[in-house]
C-alpha positions as CSV (number, residue, x, y, z in Angstrom):
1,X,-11.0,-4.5,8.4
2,X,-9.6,-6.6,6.1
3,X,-5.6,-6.4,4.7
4,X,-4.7,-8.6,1.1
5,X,-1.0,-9.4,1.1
6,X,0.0,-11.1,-2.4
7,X,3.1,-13.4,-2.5
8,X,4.6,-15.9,-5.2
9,X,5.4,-13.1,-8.1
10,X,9.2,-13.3,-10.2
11,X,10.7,-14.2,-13.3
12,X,10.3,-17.0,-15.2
13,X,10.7,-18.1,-18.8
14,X,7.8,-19.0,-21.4
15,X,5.9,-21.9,-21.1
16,X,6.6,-21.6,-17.3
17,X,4.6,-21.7,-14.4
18,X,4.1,-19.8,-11.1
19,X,1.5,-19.8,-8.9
20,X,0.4,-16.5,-6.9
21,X,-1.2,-16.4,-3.2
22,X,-2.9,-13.7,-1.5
23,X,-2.9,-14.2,2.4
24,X,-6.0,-12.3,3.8
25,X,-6.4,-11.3,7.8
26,X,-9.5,-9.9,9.3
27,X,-12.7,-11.2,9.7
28,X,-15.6,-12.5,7.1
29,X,-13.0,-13.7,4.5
30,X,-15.1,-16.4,3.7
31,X,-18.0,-14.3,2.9
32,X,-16.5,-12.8,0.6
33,X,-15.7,-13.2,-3.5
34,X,-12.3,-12.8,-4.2
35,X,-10.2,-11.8,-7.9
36,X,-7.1,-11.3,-9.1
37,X,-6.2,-8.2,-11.6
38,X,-3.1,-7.1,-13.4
39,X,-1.5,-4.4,-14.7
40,X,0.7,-4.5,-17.8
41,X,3.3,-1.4,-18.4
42,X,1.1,1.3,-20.2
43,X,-1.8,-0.7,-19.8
44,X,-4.9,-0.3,-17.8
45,X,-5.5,-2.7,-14.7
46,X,-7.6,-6.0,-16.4
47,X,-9.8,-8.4,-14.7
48,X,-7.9,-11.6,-14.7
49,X,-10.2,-14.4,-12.4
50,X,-12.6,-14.4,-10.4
51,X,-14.1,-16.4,-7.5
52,X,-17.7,-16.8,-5.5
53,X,-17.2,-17.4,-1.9
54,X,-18.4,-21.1,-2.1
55,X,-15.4,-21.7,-5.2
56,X,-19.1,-22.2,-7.3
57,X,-18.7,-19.6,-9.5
58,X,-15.8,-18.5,-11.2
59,X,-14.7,-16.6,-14.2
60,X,-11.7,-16.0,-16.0
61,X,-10.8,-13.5,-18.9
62,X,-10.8,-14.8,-22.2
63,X,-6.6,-14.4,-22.9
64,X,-6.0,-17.1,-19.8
65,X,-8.7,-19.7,-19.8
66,X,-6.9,-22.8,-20.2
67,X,-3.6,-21.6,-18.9
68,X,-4.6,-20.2,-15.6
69,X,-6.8,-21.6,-12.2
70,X,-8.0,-20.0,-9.1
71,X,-8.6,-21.5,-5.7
72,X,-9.6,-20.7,-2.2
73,X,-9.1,-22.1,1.0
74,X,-11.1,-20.6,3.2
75,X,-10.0,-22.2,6.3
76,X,-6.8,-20.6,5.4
77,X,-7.6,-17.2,4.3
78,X,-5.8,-17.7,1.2
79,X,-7.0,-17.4,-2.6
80,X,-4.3,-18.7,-5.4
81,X,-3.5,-18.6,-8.8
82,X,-1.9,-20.9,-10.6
83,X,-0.5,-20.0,-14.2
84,X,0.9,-22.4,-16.3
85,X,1.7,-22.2,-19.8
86,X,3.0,-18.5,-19.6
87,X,3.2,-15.9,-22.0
88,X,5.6,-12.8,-22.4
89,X,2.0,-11.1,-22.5
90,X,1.1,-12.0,-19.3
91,X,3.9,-10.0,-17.5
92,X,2.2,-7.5,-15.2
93,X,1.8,-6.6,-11.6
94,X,-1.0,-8.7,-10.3
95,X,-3.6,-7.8,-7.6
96,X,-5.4,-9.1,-5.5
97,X,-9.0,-7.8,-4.9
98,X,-11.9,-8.8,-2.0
99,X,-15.3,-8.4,-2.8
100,X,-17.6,-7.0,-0.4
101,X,-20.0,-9.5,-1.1
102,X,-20.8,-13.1,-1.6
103,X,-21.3,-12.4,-5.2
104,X,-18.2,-12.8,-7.7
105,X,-17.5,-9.5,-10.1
106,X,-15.9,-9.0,-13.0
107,X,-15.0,-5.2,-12.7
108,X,-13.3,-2.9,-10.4
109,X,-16.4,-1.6,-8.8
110,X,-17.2,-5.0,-7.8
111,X,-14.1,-5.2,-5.0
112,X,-13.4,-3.3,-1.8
113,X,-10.1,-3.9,-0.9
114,X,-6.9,-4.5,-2.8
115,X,-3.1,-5.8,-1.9
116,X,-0.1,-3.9,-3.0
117,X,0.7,-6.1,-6.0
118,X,3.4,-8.4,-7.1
119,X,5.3,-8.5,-9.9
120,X,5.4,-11.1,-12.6
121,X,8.0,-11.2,-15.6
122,X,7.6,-13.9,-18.1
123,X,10.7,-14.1,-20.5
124,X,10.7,-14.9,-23.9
């Protein structure tokens, strides 16, 4: 059993930053790949970042490499991201996804579990 609680989401301006976490409880967390997703108004949930259990593999959509990173600390049970250098377009509800696996996805079929989502508002 495994819950994904997601923190860190409000309002900023452009060219801000914020930096999301997603607090995980139950066991195996570190076993698992982790991702973050969003979900713009009218717009279908995107793959945003990915990462391996190890942190050795990661991926990132094309729209936030450079502007966004993703972490783990496993001895926490927490995965982050930070965005910097914000966009109007990157206002969405973000989720946080666990992989079932080691293995890091890029997809929606790749994750198991999912947190309820916090909201991020970038200003222009």
């Amino acid at each position: 059993q495994v819950q994904l609680v997601e923190s860190g989401g409000g309002l900023v301006q452009a060219g801000g930053s914020l930096r999301l976490s997603c607090a995980a409880s139950g066991r195996t967390f570190s076993n698992y790949a982790m991702g973050w997703f969003r979900q713009a108004p009218g717009k279908q949930r995107e793959f945003v970042s990915g990462i391996s259990w190890s942190s050795t593999t990661i991926y990132y959509t094309d729209s936030v490499k450079g502007r966004f990173t993703i972490s783990r600390d496993n001895a926490k049970n927490v995965v982050y991201l930070q965005m910097n250098s914000l966009k109007p377009e990157d206002t969405a509800v973000y989720y946080c996804a666990g992989g079932r696996y080691a293995l890091v996805g890029r997809t929606e079929d790749d994750y198991d579990y999912w947190g309820q989502g916090t909201q991020v508002t970038i200003s222009s």
